[in-house]
N, C-alpha and C positions, 0 to 999 in steps of 0.2 A: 666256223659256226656263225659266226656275226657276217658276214657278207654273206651266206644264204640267206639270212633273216632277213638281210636288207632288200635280196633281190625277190626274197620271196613278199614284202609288203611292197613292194613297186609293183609286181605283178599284179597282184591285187587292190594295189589303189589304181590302176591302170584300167580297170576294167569296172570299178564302182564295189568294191567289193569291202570297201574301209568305210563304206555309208552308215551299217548297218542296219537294223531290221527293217528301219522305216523305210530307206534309201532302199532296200532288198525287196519290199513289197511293192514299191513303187513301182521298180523295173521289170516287174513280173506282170504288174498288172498292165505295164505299158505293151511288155510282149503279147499277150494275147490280143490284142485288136490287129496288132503286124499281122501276126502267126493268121489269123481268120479274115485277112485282107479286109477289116470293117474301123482301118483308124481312121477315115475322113467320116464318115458319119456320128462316130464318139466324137472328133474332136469339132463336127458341129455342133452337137447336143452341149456338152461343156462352155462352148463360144456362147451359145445363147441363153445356157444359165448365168453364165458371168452376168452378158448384157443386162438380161432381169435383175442381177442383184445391182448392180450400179446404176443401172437408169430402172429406178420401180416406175410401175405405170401411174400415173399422179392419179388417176381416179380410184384406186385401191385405197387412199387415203382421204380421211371422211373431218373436214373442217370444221369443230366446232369453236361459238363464241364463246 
């Protein structure tokens, strides 16, 4: 019984399956842009949100004395 268990959490940490839910949502949400051939467009749109959040536009920000 204990070397099923072991091969049966190998399996499953094998495949992401030991992440849980957050780990679970994540690769779900990763699937579907595969699955609808649209992951280069998400992962533009994400690329240049990052950008915005790291480099903000300096004139967004208002200089007072």
């Amino acid at each position: 019984m204990g070397q099923s268990n072991a091969a049966f959490g190998y399996a499953h940490s094998a495949i992401g399956a030991r992440r849980g839910l957050p780990g679970a949502e994540a690769v779900l949400r990763l699937r579907a842009p595969v699955a609808n051939r649209d992951l280069d467009p998400c992962l533009r749109f994400h690329a240049a949100r990052e950008h915005e959040r790291t480099y903000p536009d300096p004139q967004k920000f208002a200089l007072t004395a």
